[in-house]
N, C-alpha and C positions, 0 to 999 in steps of 0.2 A: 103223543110222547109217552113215554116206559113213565110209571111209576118213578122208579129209581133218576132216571135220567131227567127228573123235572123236579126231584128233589133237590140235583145238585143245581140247577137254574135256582131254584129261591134260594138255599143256603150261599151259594155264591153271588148272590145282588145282596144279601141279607151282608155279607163278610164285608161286600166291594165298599158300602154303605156305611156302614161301621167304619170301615178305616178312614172314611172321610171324616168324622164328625171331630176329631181334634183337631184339625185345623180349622173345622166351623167355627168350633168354640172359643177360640183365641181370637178370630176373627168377627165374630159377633160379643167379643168382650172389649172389643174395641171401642163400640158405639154404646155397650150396654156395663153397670154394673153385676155381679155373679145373678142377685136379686132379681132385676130387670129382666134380665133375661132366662131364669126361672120362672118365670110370668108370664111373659111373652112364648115362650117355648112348651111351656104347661098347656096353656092356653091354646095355642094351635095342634099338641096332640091331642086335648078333647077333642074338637071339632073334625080331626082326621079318624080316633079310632070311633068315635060317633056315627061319623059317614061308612064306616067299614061295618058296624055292627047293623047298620038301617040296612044295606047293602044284601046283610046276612038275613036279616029276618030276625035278630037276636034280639033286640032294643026290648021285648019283654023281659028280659032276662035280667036286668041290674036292677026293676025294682024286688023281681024273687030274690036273688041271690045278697040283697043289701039287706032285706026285713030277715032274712037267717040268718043274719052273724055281721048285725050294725057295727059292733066294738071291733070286729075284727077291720075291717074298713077303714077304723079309724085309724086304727095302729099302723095296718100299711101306708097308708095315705099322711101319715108326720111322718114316717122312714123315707119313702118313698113316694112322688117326687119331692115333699118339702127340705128334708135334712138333707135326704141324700145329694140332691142336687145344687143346693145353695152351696155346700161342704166342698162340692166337687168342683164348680164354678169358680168358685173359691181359690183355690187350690191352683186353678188352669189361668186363674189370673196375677198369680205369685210367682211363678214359677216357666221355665221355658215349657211348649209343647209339647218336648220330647222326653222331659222326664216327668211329667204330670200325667201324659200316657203309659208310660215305662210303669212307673208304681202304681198305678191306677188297676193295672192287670194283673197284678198279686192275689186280688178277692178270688181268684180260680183256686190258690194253691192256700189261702186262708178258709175256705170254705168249710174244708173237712176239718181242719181243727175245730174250729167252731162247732160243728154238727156236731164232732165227740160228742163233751161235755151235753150243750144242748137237747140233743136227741136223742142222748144216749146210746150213737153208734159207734160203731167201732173203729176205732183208729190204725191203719195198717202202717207196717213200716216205710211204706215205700212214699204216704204223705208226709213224714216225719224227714225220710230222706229229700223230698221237694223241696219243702220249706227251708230247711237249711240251705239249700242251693238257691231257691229263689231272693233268700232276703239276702245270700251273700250279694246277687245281683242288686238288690235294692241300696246295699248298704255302697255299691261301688258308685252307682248311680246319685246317690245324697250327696258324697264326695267330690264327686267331680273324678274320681278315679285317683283322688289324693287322700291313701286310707290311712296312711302314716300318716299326716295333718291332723286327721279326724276333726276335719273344716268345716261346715256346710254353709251356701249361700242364701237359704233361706229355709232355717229349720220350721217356722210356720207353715209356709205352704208345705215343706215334705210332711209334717203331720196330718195336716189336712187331706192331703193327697191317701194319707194311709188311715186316714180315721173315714174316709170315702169306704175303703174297700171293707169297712168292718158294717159301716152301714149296707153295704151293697148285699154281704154276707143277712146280715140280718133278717133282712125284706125276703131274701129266698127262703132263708129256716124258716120264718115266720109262715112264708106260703104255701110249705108244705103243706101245712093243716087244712089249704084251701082245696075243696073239691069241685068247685066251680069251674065252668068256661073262663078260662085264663084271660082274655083279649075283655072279657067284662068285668074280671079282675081288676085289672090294667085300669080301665078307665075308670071303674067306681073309686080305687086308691087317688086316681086322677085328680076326679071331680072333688073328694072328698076333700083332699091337699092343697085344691086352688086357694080355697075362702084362707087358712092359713095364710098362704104366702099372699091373699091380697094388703090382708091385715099387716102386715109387718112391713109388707112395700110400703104400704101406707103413712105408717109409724114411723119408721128407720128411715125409709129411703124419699126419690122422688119417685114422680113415673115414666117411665120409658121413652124416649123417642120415640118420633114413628114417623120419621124421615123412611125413604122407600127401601135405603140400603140396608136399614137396621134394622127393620120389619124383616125383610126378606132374609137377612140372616139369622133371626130370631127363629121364624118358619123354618127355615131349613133345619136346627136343631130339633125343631118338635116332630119335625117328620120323621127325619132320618136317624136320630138318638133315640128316643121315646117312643115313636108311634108305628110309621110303616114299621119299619123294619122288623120289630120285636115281631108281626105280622107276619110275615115271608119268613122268617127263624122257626115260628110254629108250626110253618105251612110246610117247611125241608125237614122235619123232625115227623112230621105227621106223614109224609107220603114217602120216605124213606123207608126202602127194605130194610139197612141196618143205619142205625142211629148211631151209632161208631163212626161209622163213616162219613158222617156229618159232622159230627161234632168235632172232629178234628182239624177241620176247614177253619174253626174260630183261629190256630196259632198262623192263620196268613195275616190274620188281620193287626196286629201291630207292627209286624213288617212293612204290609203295606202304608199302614199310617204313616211312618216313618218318612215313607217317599215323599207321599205326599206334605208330610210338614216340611221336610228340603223345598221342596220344587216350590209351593206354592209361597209359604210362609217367609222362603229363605234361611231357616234358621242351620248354622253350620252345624250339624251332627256330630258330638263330641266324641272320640274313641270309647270315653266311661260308658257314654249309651249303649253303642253295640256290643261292648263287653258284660253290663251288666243285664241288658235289653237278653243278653244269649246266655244269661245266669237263670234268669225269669221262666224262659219260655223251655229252658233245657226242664227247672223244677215241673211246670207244667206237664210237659211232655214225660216226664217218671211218672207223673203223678197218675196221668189217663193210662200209659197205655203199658208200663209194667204190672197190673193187677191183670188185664188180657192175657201178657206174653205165659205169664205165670197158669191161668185158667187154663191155656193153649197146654202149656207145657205138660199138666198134670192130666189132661186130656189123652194126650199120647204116651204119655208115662205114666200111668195110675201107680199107683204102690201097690208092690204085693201084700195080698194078704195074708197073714199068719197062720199058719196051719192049727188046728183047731187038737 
């Protein structure tokens, strides 16, 4: 198989995967506390991105890349899995599936604001014009599409949901500075984040079920949120001709979630969703692919230049 044409196989199981996982999560929140099953789902992505890296021959590689830059480890590993995910769980267990998705996919179009300041890059207009669009969607979505009210039915979880996406922002800024194999990234923030989240299960909560239903949907977050998948994303980014072309397979994937929280879940799909769900993904879509049209444009149009 082409290069190319086996990119879009992993990117496209990578998307199909993703879209499944909100309704994992509401589903495996059923049996579990957010906690619980931050634990459970922590825990079976070690042991999957483990098996990927022994697999690879890499398994030397996390204690190199852990004795260069221990503090950085650690920092990933409280963002991500411990905050981010208890936050986010959090969040998906306040809230219906369909808007704890919806807002959840904002971190795309918060990114670059954040970088701004952060990294000191540049802010283009055309993220400036996203964001506006995107949080009008979010703001339709908090509502319930009652903007006059200015009502919400659970201002916690929407915080939550949106203090998710600032975390989510973070761990990427953050990883920038990482020069390492990504996938030993992954698991050393992993490993690092378990012993946290065992301690405060510990503390705070009980321990998990492990009834076969619960486990099994535990697992299935750890695989397909957390561990495959982020796998197959690397592996369609990596054998991609053009990485454009990939990355823009990520706007099927709340789409698709969507379905699948109808179908499976049953949850009735409010009008505010699709309206604000098509605020979202419209900012998004400004956000990637106007700095292209623009590159394209000047491409074929260069300016003249000034006679000397």
């Amino acid at each position: 198989m082409k290069s190319s044409n086996l990119a879009y196989v992993y990117g496209m199981a990578a998307v199909f995967l993703w879209s499944t996982v909100a309704t994992a999560f509401k589903i495996a929140l059923s049996y579990y506390t957010p906690l619980q099953l931050v634990f459970v789902a922590v825990l079976t992505s070690i042991i999957a991105l483990g098996g990927i890296l022994a697999w690879q021959k890499k398994l030397s590689l996390l204690k190199q890349q852990f004795l260069r830059r221990p503090m950085f480890y650690l920092v990933t590993g409280l963002i991500n899995p411990f905050l981010y995910y208890v936050v986010l769980f959090k969040a998906y267990s306040l809230l219906p599936a369909q808007q704890a998705l919806s807002l959840n996919y904002t971190w795309a179009v918060l990114l670059p604001l954040l970088a701004a300041p952060l990294l000191k890059q540049h802010l283009r207009k055309s993220d400036i014009a996203a964001a506006l669009i995107a949080y009008t969607g979010v703001f339709i979505i908090a509502t319930g599409g009652d903007i006059s009210g200015f009502s919400f039915d659970s201002p916690l979880g929407i915080g939550l949901a949106l203090t998710s996406t600032v975390l989510w922002c973070l761990y990427w800024i953050v990883n920038t500075k990482d020069q390492g194999d990504p996938v030993v990234s992954l698991l050393l923030s992993f490993v690092i984040g378990l012993p946290f989240i065992a301690v405060t299960l510990v503390l705070t909560d009980t321990l998990p079920s492990f009834s076969l239903k619960a486990i099994f949907a535990g697992m299935y977050v750890g695989l397909f949120e957390m561990g495959i998948t982020f796998v197959l994303w690397l592996m369609a980014l990596k054998t991609a001709t053009r990485t454009a072309n990939i990355s823009t397979m990520v706007f099927l994937s709340p789409v698709m979630s969507i379905g699948f929280i109808a179908w499976i879940l049953q949850e009735t799909i409010a009008m505010a969703t699709y309206l604000g769900l098509a605020f979202i993904l419209s900012g998004m879509m400004l956000q990637q692919l106007w700095p292209r049209f623009t590159e394209r444009k000047n491409k074929i149009s260069p300016k003249p230049k000034l006679a000397k």
